[in-house]
BAVOTI-555545 format. One record per residue (C-alpha): x, y, z; residue number from 0. Coordinates in nm, 2 decimals. Each point is the difference from the previous one (the first is absolute). Layout:
   east  north     up   n
      X      Y      Z NUM
...
# end
This chain:
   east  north     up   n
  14.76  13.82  10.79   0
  -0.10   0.23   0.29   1
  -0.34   0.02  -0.13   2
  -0.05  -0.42  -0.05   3
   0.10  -0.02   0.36   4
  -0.24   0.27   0.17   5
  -0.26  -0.27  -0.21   6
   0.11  -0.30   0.15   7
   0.02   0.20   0.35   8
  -0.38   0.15  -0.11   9
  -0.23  -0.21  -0.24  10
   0.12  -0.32   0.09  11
   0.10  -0.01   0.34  12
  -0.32  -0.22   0.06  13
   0.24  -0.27  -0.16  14
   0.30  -0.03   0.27  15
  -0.29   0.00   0.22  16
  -0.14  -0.29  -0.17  17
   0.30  -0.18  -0.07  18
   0.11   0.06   0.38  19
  -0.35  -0.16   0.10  20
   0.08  -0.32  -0.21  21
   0.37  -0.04   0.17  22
  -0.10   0.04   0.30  23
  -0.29  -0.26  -0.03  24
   0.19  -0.26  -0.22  25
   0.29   0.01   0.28  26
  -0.28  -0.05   0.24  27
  -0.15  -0.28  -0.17  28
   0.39  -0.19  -0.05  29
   0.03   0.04   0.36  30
  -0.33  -0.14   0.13  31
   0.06  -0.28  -0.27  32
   0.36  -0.10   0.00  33
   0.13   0.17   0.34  34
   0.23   0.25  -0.19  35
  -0.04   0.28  -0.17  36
   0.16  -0.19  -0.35  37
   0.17   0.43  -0.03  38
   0.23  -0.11  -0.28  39
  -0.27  -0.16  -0.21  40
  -0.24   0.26   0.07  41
   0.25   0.28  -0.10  42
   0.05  -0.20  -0.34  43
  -0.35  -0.09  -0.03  44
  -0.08   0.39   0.04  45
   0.28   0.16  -0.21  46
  -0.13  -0.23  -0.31  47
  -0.37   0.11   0.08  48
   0.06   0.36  -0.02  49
   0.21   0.00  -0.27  50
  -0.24  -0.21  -0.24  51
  -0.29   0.22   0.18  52
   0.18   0.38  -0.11  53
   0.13  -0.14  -0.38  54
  -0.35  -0.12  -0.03  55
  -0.12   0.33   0.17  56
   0.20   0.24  -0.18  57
   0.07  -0.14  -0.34  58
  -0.21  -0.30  -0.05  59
  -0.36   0.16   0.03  60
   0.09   0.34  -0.07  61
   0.12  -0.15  -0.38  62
  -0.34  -0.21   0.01  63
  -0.20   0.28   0.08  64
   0.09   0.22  -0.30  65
  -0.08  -0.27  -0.27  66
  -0.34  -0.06  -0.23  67
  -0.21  -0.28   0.19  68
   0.00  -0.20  -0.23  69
   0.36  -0.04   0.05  70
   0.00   0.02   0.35  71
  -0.23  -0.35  -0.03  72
   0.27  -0.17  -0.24  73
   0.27   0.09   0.28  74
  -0.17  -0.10   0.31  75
  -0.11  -0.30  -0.19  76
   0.33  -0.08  -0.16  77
   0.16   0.08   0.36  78
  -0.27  -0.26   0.15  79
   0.11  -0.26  -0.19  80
   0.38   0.02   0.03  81
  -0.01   0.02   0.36  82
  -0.26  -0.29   0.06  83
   0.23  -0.20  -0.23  84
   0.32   0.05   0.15  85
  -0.11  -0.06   0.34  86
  -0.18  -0.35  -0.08  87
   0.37  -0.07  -0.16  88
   0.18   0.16   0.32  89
  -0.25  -0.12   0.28  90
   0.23  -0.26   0.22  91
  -0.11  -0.36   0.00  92
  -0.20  -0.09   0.28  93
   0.11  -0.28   0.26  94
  -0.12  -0.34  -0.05  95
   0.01  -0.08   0.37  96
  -0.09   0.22   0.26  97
   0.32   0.17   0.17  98
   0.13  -0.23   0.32  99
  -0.09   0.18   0.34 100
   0.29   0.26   0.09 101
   0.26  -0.15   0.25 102
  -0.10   0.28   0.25 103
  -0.36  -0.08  -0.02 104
  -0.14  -0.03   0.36 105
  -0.40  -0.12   0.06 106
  -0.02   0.16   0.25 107
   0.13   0.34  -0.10 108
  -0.01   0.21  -0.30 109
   0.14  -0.16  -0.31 110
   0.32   0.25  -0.12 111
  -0.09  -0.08  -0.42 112
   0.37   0.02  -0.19 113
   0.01   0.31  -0.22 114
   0.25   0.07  -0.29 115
   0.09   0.33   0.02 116
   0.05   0.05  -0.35 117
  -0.23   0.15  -0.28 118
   0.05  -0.18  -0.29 119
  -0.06   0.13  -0.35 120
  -0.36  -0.17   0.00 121
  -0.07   0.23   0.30 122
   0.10   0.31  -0.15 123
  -0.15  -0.03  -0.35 124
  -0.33  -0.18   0.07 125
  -0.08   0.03   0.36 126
   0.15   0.35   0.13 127
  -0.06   0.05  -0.38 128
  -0.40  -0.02   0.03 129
  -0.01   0.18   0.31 130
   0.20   0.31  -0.10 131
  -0.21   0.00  -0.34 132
  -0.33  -0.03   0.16 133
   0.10   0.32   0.30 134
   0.14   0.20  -0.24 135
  -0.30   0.01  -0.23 136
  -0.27   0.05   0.29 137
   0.25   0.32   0.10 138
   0.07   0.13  -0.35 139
  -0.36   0.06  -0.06 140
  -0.09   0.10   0.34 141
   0.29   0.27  -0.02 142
  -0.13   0.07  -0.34 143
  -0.37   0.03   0.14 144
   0.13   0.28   0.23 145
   0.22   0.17  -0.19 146
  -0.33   0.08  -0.25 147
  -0.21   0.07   0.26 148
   0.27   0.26   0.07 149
   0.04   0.13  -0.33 150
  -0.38   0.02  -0.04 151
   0.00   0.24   0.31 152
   0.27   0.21  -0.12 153
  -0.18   0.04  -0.33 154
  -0.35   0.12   0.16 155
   0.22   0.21   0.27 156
   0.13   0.15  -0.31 157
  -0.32   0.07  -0.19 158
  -0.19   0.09   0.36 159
   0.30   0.26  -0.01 160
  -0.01   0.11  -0.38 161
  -0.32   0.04   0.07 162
  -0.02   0.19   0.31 163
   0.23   0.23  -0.15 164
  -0.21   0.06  -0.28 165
  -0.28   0.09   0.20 166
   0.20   0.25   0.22 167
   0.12   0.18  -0.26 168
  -0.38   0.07  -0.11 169
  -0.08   0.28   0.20 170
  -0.37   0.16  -0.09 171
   0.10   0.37  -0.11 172
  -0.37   0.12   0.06 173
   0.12   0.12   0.39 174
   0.27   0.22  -0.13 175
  -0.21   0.10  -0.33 176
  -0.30   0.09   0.31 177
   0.28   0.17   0.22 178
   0.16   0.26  -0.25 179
  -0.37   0.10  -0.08 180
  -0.06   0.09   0.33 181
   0.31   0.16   0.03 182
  -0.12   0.21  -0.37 183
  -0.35   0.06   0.17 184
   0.15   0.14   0.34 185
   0.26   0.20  -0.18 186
  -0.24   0.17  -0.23 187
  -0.18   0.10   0.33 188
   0.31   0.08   0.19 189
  -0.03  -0.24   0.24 190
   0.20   0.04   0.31 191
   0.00  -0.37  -0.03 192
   0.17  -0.06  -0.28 193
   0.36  -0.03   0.07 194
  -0.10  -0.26   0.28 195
  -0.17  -0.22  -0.25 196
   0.29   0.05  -0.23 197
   0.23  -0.12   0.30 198
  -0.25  -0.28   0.10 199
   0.04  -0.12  -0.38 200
   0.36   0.04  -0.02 201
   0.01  -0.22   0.32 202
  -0.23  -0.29  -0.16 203
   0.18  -0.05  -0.34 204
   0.32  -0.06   0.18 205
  -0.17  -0.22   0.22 206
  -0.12  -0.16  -0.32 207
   0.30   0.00  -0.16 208
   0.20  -0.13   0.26 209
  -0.18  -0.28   0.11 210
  -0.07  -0.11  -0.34 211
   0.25  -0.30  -0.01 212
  -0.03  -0.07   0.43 213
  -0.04  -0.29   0.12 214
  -0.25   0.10   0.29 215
  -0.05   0.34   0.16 216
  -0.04   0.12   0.32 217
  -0.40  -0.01   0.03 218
  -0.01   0.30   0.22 219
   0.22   0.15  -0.34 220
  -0.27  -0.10  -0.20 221
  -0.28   0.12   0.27 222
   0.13   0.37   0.00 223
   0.04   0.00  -0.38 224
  -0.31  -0.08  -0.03 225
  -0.11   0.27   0.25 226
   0.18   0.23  -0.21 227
  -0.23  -0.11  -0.29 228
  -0.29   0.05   0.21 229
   0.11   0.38   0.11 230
   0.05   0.06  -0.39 231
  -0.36  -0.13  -0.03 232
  -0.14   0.26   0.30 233
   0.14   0.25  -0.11 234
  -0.13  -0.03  -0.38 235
  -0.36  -0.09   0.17 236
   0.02   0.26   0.24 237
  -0.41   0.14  -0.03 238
  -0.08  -0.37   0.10 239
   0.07  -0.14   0.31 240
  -0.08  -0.39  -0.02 241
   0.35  -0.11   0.01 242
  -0.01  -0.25   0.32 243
   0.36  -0.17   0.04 244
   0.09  -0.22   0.30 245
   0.33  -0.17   0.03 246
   0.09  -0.23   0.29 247
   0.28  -0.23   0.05 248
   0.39   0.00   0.09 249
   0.13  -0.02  -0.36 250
   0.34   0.07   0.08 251
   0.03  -0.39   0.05 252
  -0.15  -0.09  -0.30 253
   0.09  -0.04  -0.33 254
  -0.19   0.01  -0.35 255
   0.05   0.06  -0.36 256
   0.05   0.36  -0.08 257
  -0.30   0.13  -0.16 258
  -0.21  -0.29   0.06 259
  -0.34   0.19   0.11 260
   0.04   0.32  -0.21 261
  -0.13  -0.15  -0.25 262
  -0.35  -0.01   0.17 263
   0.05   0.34   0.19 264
   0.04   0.16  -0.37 265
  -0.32  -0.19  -0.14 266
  -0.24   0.13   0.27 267
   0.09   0.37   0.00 268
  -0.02  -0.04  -0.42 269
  -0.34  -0.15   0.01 270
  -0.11   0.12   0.36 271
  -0.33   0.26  -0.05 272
   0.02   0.19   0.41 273
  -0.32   0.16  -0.07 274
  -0.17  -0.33   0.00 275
   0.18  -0.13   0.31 276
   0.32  -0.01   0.17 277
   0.32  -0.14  -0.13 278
   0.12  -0.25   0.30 279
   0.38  -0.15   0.03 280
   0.09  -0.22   0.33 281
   0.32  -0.16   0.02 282
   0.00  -0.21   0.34 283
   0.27  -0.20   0.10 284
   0.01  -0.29   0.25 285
   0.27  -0.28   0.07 286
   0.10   0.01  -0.36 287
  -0.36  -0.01  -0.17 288
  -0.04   0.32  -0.20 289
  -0.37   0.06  -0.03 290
  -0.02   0.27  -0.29 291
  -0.33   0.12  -0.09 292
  -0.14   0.29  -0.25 293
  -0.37   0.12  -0.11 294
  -0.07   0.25  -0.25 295
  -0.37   0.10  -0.15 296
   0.01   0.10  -0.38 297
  -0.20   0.14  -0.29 298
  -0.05  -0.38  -0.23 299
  -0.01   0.22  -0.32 300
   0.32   0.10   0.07 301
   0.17  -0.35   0.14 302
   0.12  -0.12  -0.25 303
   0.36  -0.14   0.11 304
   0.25   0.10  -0.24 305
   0.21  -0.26  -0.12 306
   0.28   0.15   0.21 307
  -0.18  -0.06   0.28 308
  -0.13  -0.36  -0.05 309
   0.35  -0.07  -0.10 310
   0.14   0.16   0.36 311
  -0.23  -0.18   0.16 312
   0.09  -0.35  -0.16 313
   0.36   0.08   0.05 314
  -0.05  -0.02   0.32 315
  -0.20  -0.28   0.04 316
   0.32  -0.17  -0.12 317
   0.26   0.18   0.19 318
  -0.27  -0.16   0.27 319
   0.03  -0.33  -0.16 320
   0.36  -0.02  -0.07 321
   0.15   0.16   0.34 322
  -0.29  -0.11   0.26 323
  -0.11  -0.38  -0.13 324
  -0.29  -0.06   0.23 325
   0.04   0.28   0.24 326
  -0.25   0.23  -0.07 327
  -0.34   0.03  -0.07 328
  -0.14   0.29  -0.27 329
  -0.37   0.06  -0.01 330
  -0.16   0.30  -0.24 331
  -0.34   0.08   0.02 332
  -0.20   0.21  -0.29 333
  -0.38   0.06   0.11 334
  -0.02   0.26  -0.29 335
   0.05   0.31   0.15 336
   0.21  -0.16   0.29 337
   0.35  -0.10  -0.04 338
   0.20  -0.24   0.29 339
   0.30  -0.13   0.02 340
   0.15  -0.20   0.28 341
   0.36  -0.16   0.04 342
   0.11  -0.20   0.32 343
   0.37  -0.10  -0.09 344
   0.19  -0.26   0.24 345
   0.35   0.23   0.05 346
   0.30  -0.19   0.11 347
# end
């Protein structure tokens, strides 16, 4: 019972307001017509309309609805019929003579028209009848109209989500399959750099792992994760020094979903070649417009993406798709030895 009121007070509210529209103006129009506002008719007038309009509303069309066409022809036909032919047999007789002037009726002034203030059967069934019929259809299939509208959003909310889960919960395993390696390699050499790559890591795959099911992140979270990638990549690069990295921007007041650019940060140090050329990564932030750019040069005998990369990179092309629906902008640029990317992403 709770639950069919909060709909009335909800879904259909729209309807007191329409009903309260049509009181008001139908009182209006008695008064400008007959010089009263006719309230005990029009309270009868109105109780019979919205009590045909909801048993037509709620039990009427809702039974209609669920049958096979072809019977819902042979009932709106058969329902036709019956009610044309019992309002011909009903309808009142008209006057032979037109009715004699009103005893008040003054020439000069505005002519006050009798008016029986009762609503005869007639009224009811064929007049109020029509009416209630006719509003009642128009707002059971507008209502309806909505309603699937709504239900169609909540279904592709719900597979944008399934989705968007799906995609989070692929996380490329080539960084951490790249970082234990260079933990091996440094460890082999005794590296005094080895436990802080082993913390480094340890820091990343809880990042990962926390953030995996988020919402959005903090994007100066994400910004010093990925710096912590980066710092992993130095220090496994070490006898090359073309690692160029620029970040500016107050990401503390933005937000982004967690391990959005990674994806791209992990790509160019896989592929990147630094003794052809310098491996660049700028992340510049400005009123909300993260401009976030990488170039890498590369050997093209050995570029060919893995299918764990091409699939990183498509999944997020559709975390871009799903989360940021005409917000950003995602250019990529192969020359053959030169690889670009370059995503400007419109952050709320």
């Amino acid at each position: 019972m709770t639950a069919f009121l909060r709909q009335i007070q909800t879904t259909y509210i729209y309807h007191w307001i329409i009903w309260s529209i049509l009181i008001f103006f139908k009182l209006i129009m008695d008064y400008s017509v007959f010089g009263n506002f006719l309230l005990l008719m029009n309270l009868k007038i109105f109780l019979v309309s919205i009590i045909l309009f909801y048993i037509n509303y709620y039990i009427a069309l809702p039974f209609l609805i669920k049958q096979s066409p072809k019977k819902i022809l042979i009932i709106t036909i058969s329902f036709v019929v019956i009610y044309v032919s019992l309002m011909i047999i009903f309808m009142p007789p008209f006057p032979k003579h037109p009715p004699f002037p009103p005893k008040d009726f003054n020439p000069n002034g505005r002519m006050m028209r009798p008016f029986h203030h009762d609503v005869n059967l007639y009224d009811i069934f064929f007049r109020i009848g029509i009416f209630s019929m006719i509003f009642s259809i128009l707002l059971f299939f507008v209502d309806k109209w909505m309603e699937n509208g709504k239900k169609i959003k909540a279904l592709e909310f719900e597979r944008q989500s399934s989705e968007l889960k799906i995609l989070r919960e692929q996380i490329n395993p080539h960084f951490f399959f790249n970082a234990l390696n260079s933990i091996y390699s440094l460890s082999i050499i005794q590296s005094k750099d080895t436990p802080r790559v082993i913390l480094i890591l340890s820091d990343i795959m809880r990042y990962v792992l926390n953030n995996k099911n988020m919402q959005k992140n903090n994007l100066n979270d994400e910004i010093n994760n990925i710096k912590k990638y980066i710092e992993i990549q130095s220090i496994r690069f070490n006898k090359f020094n073309n690692l160029n990295e620029e970040f500016n921007g107050n990401f503390e007041s933005y937000e982004i979903e967690p391990l959005l650019l990674l994806t791209f940060v992990e790509n160019a140090f896989k592929y990147a070649d630094l003794r052809k050329g310098a491996l660049d990564i700028k992340v510049h932030l400005e009123n909300g417009l993260l401009d976030f750019k990488i170039r890498n040069f590369y050997e093209k005998k050995n570029h060919e993406k893995s299918s764990d990369s091409k699939m990183g990179i498509e999944n997020t092309k559709m975390k871009l798709n799903l989360l940021y629906p005409e917000k950003y902008q995602l250019n990529i640029d192969d020359n053959g030895s030169e690889y670009k990317i370059n995503l400007k992403l419109q952050l709320n």
